[in-house]
C-alpha positions as CSV (number, residue, x, y, z in Angstrom):
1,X,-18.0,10.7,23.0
2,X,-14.8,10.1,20.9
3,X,-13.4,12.6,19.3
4,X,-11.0,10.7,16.1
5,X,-9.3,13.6,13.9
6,X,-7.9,11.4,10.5
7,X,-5.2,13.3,8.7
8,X,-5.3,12.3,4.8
9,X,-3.3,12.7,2.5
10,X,-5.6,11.8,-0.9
11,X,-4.5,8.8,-2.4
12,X,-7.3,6.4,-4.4
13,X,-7.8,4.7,-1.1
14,X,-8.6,7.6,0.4
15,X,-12.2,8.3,-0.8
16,X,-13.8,4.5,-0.2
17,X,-12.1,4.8,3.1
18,X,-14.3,7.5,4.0
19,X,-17.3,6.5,3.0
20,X,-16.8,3.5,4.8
21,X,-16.2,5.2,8.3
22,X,-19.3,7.2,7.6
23,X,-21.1,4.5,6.9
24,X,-20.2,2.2,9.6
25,X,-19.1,4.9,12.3
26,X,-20.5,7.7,13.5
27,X,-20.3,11.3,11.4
28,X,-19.5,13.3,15.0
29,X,-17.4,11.2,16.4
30,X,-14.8,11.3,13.3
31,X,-13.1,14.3,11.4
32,X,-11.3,14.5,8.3
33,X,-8.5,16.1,7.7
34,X,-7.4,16.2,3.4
35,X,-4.2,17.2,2.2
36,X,-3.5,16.8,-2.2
37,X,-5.1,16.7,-4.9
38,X,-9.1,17.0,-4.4
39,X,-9.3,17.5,-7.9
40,X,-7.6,13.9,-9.1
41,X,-9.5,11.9,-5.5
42,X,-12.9,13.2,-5.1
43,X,-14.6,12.7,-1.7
44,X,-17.8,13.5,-0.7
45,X,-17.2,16.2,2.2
46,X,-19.6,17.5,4.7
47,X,-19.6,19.4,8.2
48,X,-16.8,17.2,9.8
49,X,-14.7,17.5,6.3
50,X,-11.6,19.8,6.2
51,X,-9.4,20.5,2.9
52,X,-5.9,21.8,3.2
53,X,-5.4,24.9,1.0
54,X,-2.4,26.7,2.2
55,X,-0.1,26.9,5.3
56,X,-2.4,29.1,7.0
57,X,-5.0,26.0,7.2
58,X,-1.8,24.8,9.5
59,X,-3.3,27.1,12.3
60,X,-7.0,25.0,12.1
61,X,-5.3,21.5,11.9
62,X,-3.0,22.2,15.2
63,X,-6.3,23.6,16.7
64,X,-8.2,20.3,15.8
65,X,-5.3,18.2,16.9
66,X,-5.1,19.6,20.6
67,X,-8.9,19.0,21.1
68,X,-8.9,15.3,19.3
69,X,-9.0,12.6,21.3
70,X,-7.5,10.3,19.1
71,X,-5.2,11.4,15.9
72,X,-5.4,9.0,13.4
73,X,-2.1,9.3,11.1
74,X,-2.6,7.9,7.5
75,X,1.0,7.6,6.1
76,X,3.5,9.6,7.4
77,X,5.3,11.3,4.0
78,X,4.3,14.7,5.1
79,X,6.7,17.1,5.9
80,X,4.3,19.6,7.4
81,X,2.6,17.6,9.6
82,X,6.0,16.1,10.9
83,X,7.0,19.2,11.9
84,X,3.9,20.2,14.0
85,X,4.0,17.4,16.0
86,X,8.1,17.4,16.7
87,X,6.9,21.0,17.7
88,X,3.6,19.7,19.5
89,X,5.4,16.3,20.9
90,X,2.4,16.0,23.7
91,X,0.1,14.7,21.2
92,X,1.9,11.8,20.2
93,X,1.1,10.1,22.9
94,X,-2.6,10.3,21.0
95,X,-1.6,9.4,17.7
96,X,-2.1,6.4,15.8
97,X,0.0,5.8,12.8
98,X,-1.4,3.6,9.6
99,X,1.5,2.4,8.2
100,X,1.4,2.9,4.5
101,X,5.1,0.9,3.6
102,X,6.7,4.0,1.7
103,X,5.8,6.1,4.9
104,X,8.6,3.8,6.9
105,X,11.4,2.9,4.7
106,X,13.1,5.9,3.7
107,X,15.9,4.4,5.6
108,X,16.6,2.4,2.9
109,X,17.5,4.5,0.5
110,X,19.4,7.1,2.5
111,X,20.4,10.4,1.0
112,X,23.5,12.9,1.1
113,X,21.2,16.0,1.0
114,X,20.8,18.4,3.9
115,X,17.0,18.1,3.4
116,X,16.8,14.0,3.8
117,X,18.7,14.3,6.7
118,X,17.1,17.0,8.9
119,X,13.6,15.3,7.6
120,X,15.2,11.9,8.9
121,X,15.7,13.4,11.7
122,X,12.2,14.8,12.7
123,X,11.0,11.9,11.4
124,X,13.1,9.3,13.9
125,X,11.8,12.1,16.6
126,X,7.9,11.7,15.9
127,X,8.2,7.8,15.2
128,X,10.1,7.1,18.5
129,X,7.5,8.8,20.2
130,X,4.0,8.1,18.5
131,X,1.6,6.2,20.5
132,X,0.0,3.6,18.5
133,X,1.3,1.8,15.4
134,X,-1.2,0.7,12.6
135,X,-0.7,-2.3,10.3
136,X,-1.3,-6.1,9.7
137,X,2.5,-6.6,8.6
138,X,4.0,-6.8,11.6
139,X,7.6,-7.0,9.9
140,X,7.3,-3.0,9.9
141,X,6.4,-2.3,12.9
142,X,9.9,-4.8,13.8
143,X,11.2,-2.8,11.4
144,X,10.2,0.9,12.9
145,X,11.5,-0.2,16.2
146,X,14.8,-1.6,15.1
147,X,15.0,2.0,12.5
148,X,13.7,4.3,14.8
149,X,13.2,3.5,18.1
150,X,9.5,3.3,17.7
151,X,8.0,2.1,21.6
152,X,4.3,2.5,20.6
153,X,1.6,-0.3,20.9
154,X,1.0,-2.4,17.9
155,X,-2.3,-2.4,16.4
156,X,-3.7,-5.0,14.4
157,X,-5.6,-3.6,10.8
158,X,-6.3,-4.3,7.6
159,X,-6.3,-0.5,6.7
160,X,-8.6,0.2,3.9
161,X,-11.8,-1.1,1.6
162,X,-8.7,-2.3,-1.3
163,X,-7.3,-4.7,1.3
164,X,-10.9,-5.9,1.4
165,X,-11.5,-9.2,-1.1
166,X,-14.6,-8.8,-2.8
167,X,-17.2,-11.8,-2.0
168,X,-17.8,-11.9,-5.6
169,X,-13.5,-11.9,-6.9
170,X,-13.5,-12.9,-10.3
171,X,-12.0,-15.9,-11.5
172,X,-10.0,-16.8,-14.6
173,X,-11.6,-19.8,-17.0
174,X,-7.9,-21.1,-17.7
175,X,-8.7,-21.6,-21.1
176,X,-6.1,-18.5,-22.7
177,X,-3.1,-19.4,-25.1
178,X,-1.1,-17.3,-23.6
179,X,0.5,-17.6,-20.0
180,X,-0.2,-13.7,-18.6
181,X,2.5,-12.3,-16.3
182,X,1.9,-9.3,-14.6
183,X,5.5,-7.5,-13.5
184,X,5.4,-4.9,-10.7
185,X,2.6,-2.5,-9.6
186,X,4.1,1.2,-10.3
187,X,6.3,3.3,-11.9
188,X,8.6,3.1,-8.7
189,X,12.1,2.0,-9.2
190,X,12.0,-0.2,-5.5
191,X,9.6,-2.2,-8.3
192,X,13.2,-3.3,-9.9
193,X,11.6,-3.9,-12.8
194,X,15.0,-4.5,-15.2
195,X,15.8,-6.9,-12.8
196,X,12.5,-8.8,-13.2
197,X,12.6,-8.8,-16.7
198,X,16.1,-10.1,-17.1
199,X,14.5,-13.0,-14.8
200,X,12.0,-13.8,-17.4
201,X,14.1,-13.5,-20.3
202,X,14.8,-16.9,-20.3
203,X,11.0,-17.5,-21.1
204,X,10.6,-14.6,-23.9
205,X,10.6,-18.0,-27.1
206,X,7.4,-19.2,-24.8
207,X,3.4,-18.2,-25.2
208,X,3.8,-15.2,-22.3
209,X,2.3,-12.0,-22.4
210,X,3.6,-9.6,-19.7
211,X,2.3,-6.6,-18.4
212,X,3.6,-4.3,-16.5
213,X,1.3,-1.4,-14.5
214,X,3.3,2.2,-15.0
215,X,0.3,4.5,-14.4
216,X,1.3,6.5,-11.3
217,X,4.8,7.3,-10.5
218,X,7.9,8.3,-12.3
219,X,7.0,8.8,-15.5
220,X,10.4,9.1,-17.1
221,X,11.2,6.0,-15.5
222,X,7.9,4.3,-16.7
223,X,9.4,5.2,-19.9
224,X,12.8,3.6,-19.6
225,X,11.1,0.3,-18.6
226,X,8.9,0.6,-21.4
227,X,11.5,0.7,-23.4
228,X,13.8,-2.2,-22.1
229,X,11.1,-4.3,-22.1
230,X,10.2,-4.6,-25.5
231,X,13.8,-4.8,-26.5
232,X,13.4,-8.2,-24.4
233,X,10.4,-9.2,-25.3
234,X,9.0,-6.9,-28.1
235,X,5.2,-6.9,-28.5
236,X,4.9,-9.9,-25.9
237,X,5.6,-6.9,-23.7
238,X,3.0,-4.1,-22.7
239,X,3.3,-1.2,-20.3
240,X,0.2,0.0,-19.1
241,X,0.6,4.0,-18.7
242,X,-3.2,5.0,-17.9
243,X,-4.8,4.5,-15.3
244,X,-7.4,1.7,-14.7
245,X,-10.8,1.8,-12.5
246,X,-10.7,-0.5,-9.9
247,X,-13.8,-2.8,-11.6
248,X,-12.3,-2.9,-14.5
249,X,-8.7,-3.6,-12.7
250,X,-10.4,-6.6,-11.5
251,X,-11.1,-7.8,-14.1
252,X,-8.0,-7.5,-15.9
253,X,-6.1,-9.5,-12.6
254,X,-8.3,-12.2,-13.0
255,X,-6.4,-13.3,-16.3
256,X,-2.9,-12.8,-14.8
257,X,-1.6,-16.2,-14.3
258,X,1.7,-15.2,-12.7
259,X,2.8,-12.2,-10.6
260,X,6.2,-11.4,-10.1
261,X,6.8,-8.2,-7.7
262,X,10.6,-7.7,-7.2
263,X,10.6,-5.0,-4.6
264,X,13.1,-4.4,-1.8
265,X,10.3,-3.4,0.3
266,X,6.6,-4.3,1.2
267,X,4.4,-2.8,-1.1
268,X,2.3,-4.0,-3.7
269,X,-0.3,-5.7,-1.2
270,X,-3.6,-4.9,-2.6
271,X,-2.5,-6.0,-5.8
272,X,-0.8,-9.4,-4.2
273,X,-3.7,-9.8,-1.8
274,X,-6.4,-10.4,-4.9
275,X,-4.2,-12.4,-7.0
276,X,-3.7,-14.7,-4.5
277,X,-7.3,-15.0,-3.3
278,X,-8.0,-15.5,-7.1
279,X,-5.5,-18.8,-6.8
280,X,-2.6,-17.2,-8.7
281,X,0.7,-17.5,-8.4
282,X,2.7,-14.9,-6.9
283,X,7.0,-14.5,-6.9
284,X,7.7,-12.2,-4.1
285,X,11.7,-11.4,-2.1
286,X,12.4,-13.8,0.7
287,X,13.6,-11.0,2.9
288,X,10.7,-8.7,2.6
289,X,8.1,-8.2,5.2
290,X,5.5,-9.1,3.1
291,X,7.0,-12.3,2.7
292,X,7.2,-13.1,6.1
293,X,3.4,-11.9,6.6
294,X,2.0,-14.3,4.3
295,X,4.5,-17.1,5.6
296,X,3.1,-16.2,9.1
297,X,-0.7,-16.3,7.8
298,X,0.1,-20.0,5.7
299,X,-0.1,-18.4,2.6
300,X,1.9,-20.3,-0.3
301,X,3.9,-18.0,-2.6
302,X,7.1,-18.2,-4.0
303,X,10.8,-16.8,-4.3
304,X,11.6,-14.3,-7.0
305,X,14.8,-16.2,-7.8
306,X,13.8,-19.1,-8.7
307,X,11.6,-18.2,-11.6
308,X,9.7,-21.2,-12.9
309,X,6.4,-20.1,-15.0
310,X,5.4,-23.9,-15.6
311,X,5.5,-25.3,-12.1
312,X,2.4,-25.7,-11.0
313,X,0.9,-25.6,-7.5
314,X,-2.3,-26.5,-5.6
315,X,-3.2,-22.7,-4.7
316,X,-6.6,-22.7,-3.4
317,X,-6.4,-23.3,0.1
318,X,-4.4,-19.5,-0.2
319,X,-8.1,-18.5,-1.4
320,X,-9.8,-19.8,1.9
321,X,-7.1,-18.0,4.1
322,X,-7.1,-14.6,2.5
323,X,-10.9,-14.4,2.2
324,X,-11.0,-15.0,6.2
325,X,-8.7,-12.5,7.2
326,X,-9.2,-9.9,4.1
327,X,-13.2,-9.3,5.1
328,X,-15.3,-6.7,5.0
329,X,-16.2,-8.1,8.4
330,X,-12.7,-8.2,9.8
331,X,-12.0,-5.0,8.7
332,X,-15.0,-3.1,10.7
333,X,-14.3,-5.0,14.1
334,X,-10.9,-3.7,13.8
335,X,-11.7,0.3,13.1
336,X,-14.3,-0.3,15.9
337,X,-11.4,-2.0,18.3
338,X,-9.2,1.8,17.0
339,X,-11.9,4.3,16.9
């Protein structure tokens, strides 16, 4: 019998994601590990459920990561964990790394402070030598080899239940006055939402309403985009500052006509995953690895600088690839190949 131990940190994803192993997998066979917020992302717990409280806790996770047979890694942003296992480096030879996207490119966006630097550098330590390397973008893993070294074996997954298309996506009637635009996915600056906007700004005389999701992130700087954006386009402009359930999110992507995500990095997939199933149209960067994933999986989308919101394109053979590979079905055969 397998023994999986998955290290969490709680993130919305988090919850779903272990209902569905519990559901599909078997309860013995796979421990969780939580660290945040239980509060904000409730989870149902139970025997083979552990919450991190305080650094003593530290003692029980190295405990159940020397008798795991597998260590399944979702994200890599903590700093705690990093430091066990440059301290422990025999079990990353057993770990398997979900690649979240923020997890992997602090490279790009280096920092002069003594604390970036010596996290860097445990970080390039534990990534060279982890085991197993979890994503469907294989542009990161290129990209964790080329950063850091990275020499484990690729793994193919779609991660989690949001990555999942629903059988029953909503679709928009196309019968609005306005064209909807949604701009970015966060309050994140790697969102470059100023830049985005100044893209559109050519479009601000025309029926558009643009939205703009700001409920988790940098709140100051939720505010600052706020702001610019309705010196652009005034009321045509709405930031969205609380958060939305996921049925309800739905819902409100389904009218989105147009999605423009301007970031430097991958990120943003769940959100770009749907809209494209739903036959929107989606601007993304050329030199992202997103961009190259969807290019790889004959996926149409389109280049963030050349902003055209009235050019219209044939979009749903995207539908038919995306609800293929973004399965329920998919997604089970591939935790079964990991677990």
């Amino acid at each position: 019998m397998s023994n999986n131990l998955h290290i969490c940190p709680l993130d919305k994803f988090i919850p779903p994601f272990l209902s569905f192993i519990r559901k599909e997998f078997s309860i013995e066979e796979n421990i969780f590990y939580m660290l945040g917020n239980a509060e904000k992302y409730s989870y149902l717990s139970d025997y083979q459920t552990f919450q991190h409280q305080n650094l003593k806790d530290s003692w029980l996770l190295l405990k159940l990561m020397c008798g795991a047979d597998k260590i399944i890694l979702h994200s890599l942003f903590n700093l705690n964990i990093l430091i066990i296992l440059a301290c422990n480096p025999y079990l990353l030879k057993k770990c398997y790394w979900v690649i979240w996207g923020g997890d992997l490119y602090s490279f790009m966006f280096p920092k002069n402070s003594l604390k970036y630097k010596i996290k860097e550098r445990i970080r390039g330590f534990v990534i060279k030598r982890i085991g197993f390397l979890l994503t469907y973008v294989k542009g990161d893993v290129d990209l964790a080899r080329k950063h850091y070294r990275a020499r484990g074996q690729y793994l193919e997954t779609i991660g989690y239940l949001s990555n999942v298309i629903p059988s029953n996506i909503p679709f928009s009637e196309n019968n609005k006055k306005n064209i909807n635009i949604l701009v970015g996915n966060s309050a994140d600056p790697t969102n470059n939402h100023f830049d985005a906007l100044d893209k559109l700004a050519k479009f601000k005389n025309e029926n558009i309403q643009i939205y703009a999701p700001l409920s988790y992130g940098d709140k100051d700087y939720a505010k600052k985009v706020i702001h610019y954006g309705n010196s652009l386009f005034g009321d045509k402009f709405i930031g969205i500052t609380e958060f939305i359930p996921y049925s309800e999110y739905m819902h409100f992507l389904k009218d989105i006509d147009i999605a423009v995500f301007n970031h430097q990095r991958q990120q943003a997939m769940g959100n770009t995953i749907n809209l494209l199933a739903m036959g929107k149209k989606v601007y993304l960067r050329e030199s992202t690895t997103q961009k190259e994933f969807f290019n790889d999986l004959a996926v149409k989308t389109f280049d963030v600088n050349n902003l055209d919101i009235f050019e219209n394109f044939p979009m749903e053979k995207n539908s038919e690839i995306l609800m293929a590979y973004f399965s329920l079905q998919n997604l089970k055969n591939q935790w079964a190949r990991i677990l």
